[in-house]
C-alpha positions as CSV (number, residue, x, y, z in Angstrom):
1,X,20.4,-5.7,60.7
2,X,18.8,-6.7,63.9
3,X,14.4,-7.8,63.7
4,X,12.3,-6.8,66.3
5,X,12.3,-10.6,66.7
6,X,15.4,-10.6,68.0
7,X,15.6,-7.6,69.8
8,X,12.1,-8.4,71.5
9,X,12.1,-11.7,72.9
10,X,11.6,-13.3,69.9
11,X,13.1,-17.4,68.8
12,X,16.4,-16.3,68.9
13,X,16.4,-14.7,72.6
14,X,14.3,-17.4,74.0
15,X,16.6,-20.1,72.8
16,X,19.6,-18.5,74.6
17,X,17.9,-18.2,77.8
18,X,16.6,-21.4,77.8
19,X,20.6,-22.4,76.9
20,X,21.6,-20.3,80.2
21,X,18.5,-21.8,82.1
22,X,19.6,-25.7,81.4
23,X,23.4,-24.3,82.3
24,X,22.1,-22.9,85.3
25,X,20.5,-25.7,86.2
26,X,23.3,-27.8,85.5
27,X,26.0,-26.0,87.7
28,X,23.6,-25.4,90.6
29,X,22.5,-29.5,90.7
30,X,26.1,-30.0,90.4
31,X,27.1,-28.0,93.5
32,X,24.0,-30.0,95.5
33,X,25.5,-33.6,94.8
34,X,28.4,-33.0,96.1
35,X,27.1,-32.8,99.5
36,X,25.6,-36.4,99.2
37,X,28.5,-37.3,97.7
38,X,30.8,-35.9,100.9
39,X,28.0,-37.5,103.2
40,X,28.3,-41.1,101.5
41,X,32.8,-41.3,101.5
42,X,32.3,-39.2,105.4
43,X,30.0,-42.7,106.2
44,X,32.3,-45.3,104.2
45,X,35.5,-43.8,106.0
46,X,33.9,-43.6,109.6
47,X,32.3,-46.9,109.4
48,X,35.1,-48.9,107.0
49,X,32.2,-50.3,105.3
50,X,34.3,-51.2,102.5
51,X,37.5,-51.3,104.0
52,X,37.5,-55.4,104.2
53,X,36.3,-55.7,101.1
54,X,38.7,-57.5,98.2
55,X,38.7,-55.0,95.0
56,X,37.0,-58.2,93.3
57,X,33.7,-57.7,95.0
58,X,34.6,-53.8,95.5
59,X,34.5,-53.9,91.4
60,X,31.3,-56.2,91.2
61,X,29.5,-53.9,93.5
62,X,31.0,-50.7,92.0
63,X,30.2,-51.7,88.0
64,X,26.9,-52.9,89.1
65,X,25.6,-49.5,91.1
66,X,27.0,-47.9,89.1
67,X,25.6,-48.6,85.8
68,X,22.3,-49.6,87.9
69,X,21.9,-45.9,88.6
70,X,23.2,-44.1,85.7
71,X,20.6,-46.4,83.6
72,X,17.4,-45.6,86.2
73,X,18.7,-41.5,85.8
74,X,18.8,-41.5,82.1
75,X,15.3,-43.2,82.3
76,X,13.8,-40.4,84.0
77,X,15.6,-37.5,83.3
78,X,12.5,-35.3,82.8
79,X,11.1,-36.2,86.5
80,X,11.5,-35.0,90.0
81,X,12.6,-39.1,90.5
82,X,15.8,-38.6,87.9
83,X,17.3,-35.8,90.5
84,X,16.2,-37.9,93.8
85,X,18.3,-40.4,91.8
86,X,21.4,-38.3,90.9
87,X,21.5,-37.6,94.5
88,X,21.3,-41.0,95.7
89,X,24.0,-42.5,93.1
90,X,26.6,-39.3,93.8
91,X,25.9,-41.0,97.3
92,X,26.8,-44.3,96.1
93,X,29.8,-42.6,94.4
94,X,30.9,-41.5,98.0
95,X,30.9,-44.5,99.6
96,X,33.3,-45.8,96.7
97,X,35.6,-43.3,96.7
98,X,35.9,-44.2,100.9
99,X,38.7,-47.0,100.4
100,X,41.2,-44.9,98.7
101,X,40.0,-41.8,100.7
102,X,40.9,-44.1,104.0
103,X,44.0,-44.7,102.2
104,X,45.0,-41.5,101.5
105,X,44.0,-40.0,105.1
106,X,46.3,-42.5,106.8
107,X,49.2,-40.6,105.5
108,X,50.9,-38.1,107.6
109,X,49.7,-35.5,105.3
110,X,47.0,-37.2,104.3
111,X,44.3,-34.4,105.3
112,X,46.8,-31.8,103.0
113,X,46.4,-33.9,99.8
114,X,42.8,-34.5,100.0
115,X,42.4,-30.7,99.9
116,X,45.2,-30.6,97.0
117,X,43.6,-33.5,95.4
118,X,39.8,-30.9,95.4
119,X,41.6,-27.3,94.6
120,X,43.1,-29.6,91.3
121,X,39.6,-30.7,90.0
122,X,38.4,-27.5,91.0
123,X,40.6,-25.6,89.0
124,X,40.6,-28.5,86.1
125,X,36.6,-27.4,86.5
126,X,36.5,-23.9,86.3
127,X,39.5,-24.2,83.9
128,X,37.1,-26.5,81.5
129,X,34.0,-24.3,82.0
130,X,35.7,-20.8,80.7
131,X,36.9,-22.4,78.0
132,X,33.8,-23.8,77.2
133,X,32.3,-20.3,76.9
134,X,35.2,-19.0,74.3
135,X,35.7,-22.0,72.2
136,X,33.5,-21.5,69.0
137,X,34.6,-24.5,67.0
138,X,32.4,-27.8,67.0
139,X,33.9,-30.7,69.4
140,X,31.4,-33.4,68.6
141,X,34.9,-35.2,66.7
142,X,36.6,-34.6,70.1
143,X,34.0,-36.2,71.9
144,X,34.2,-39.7,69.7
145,X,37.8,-40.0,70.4
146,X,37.2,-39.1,74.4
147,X,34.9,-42.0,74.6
148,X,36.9,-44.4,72.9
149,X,39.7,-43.6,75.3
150,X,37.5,-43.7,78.5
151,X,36.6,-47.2,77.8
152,X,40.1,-48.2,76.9
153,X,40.9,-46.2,80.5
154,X,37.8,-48.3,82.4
155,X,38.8,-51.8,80.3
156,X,42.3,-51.6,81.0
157,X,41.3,-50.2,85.1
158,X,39.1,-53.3,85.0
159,X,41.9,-55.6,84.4
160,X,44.6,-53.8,86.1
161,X,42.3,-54.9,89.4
162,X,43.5,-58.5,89.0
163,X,47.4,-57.5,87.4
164,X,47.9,-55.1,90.4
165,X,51.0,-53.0,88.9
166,X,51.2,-49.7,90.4
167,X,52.6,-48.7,87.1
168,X,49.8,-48.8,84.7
169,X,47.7,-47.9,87.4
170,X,49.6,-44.7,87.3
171,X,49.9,-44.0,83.7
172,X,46.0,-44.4,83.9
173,X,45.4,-41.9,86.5
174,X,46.9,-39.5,84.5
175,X,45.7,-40.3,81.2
176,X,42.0,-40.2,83.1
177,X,42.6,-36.8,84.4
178,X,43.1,-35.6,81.0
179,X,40.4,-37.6,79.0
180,X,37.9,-37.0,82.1
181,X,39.0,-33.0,82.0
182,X,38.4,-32.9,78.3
183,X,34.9,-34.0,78.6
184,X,34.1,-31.5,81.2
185,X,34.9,-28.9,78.2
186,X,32.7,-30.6,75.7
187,X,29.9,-31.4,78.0
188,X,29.7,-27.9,78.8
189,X,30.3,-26.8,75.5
190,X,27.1,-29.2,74.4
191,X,25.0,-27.2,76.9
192,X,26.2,-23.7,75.6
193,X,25.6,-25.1,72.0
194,X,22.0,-26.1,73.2
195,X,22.6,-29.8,72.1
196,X,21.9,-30.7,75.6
197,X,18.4,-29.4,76.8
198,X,18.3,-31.9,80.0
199,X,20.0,-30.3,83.3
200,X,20.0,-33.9,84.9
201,X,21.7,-35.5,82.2
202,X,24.2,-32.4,82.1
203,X,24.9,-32.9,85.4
204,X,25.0,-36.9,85.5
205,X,28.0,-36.4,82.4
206,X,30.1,-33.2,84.3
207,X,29.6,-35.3,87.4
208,X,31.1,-38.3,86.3
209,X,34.2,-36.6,85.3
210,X,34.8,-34.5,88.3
211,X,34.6,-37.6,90.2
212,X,37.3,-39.4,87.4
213,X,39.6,-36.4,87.8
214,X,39.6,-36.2,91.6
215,X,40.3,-39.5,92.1
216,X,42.4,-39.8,90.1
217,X,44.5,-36.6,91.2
218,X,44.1,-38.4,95.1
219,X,45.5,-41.8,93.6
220,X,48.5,-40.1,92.3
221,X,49.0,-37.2,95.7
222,X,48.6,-41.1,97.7
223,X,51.3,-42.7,95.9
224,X,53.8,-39.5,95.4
225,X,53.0,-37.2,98.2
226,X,51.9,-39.4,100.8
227,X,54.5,-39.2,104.2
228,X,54.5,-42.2,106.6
């Protein structure tokens, strides 16, 4: 039998719409740093700012923005500065995705697999976030075994810089699209469960894997589907 608590506005309705607020939040922040994020690999193409670079120093430069900003943005989630930040690092995350974008675009068809490369982690995105909304079961244990493969994914990335075998670099695109996929589904699901209150750190965790998943999707379209 339903309170008046419940049917009024009471704890129960307050918590949901503060669930749909953060999740609200979360997908429209997530829609806004991608244009930062289009703005920083548009410069880093047009400019081939990294072009020269050796994937040594690309790496060093990478890990060290990388972590740089996602430690700042987790340090002030709850202020105006943690979204000036998010925008500035999906920026940053542009401008390293420019090499293999430049790569990719100097294929015959390399225009056709960028967009093939987006409508994949768009639909691996949309994919994720309706099933996040029908799954009812806890995927906290998921999540455990998702990070313990990401860093075996960045570790074995890291080293693969200095083995340079287009082999394992493969195998790890794949295996990031579907570890980096999965954690779109339980990032979301955290939100909807209300274990995540913080739209900034929502977004920083969705962000990250969009950004795994597409370029890892590009990687393989440049390898397989690339004409000369």
């Amino acid at each position: 039998m339903s309170t008046n608590t419940e049917l009024y506005g009471g704890a129960p309705l307050a918590l949901g719409a503060e669930r749909q607020r953060v999740l609200r939040n979360t997908y429209a922040l997530l829609a806004l740093s991608m244009i930062p994020t289009v703005l920083g690999a548009w410069v880093g193409v047009a400019t081939g700012l990294f072009a020269a670079m050796s994937p040594v120093i690309g790496l060093i430069v990478f890990m060290a923005g990388a972590f740089g900003f996602i430690y700042a943005i987790q340090r002030n989630a709850n202020s105006g500065l943690g979204v000036t930040l998010l925008l500035a690092f999906t920026f940053f995350m542009g401008l390293m995705l420019s090499r293999l974008l430049a790569f990719v675009l100097s294929k015959g068809n390399g225009a056709s697999l960028v967009m093939m490369a987006f409508a994949g982690t768009s639909a691996a995105f949309f994919g994720m976030a309706l099933l996040s909304s029908v799954v009812k079961r806890d995927l906290s244990g998921l999540s455990k075994f998702l990070f313990i493969g990401a860093i075996g994914i960045l570790v074995v990335g890291v080293a693969n810089v200095f083995v340079q075998s287009s082999a394992l670099m493969m195998t790890l695109a794949v295996l990031a699209i579907l570890v980096f996929s999965a954690f779109i589904l339980v990032d979301l699901k955290r939100v909807r469960d209300g274990e995540e209150t913080n739209y900034v750190t929502a977004t920083l965790g969705v962000y990250l894997s969009l950004y795994n998943v597409f370029q890892s999707l590009l990687a393989l379209l440049g390898i397989f589907g690339g004409e000369d």
